[in-house]
N, C-alpha and C positions, 0 to 999 in steps of 0.2 A: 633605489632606496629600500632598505631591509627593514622590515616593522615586526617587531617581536610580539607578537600576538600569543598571549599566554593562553593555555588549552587546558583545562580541568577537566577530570571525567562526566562531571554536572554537565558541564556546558557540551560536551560534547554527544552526551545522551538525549540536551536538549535537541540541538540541532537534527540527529536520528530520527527525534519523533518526527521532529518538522517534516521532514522526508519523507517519512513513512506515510502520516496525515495526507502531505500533497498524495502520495500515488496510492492511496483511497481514495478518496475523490476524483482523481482523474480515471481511474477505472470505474467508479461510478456514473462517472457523466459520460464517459465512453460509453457504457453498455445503453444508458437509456439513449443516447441520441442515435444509438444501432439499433432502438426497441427493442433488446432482448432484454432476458428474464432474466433473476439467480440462477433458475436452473438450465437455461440453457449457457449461460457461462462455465458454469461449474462441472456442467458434463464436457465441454467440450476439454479444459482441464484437467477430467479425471476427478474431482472434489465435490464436497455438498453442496445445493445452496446454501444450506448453515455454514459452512468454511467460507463461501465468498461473500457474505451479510458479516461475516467478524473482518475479512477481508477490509472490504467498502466501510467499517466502522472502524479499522484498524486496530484491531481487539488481536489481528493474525497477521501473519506476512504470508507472500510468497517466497514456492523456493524458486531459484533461479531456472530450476527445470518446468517449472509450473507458467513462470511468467514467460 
């Protein structure tokens, strides 16, 4: 059965965020249950601790080269 589920660019930038928000958090609850820092994430990345705190706050993304 086909369901016509109508897609708005709203709703579809909602959903993004959704996304986005989840993998902040999961890379923040990753790093603390590995005990590391921002700044040992961030070096191992190549990035600041300030890029991986906007990161973890989803203020930034990764690039796919990063992640």
């Amino acid at each position: 059965m086909f369901v016509n589920i109508p897609l708005t660019l709203k709703s579809v930038k909602a959903e993004m965020k959704t996304h986005i928000w989840a993998a902040g958090q999961a890379i923040k609850t990753r790093r603390k249950s590995l005990g590391l820092s921002l700044d040992d994430v961030g070096a191992s990345l190549g990035v600041s601790k300030a890029f991986m705190s906007y990161v973890e706050s989803n203020e930034r993304t990764l690039t796919e080269t990063q992640a």
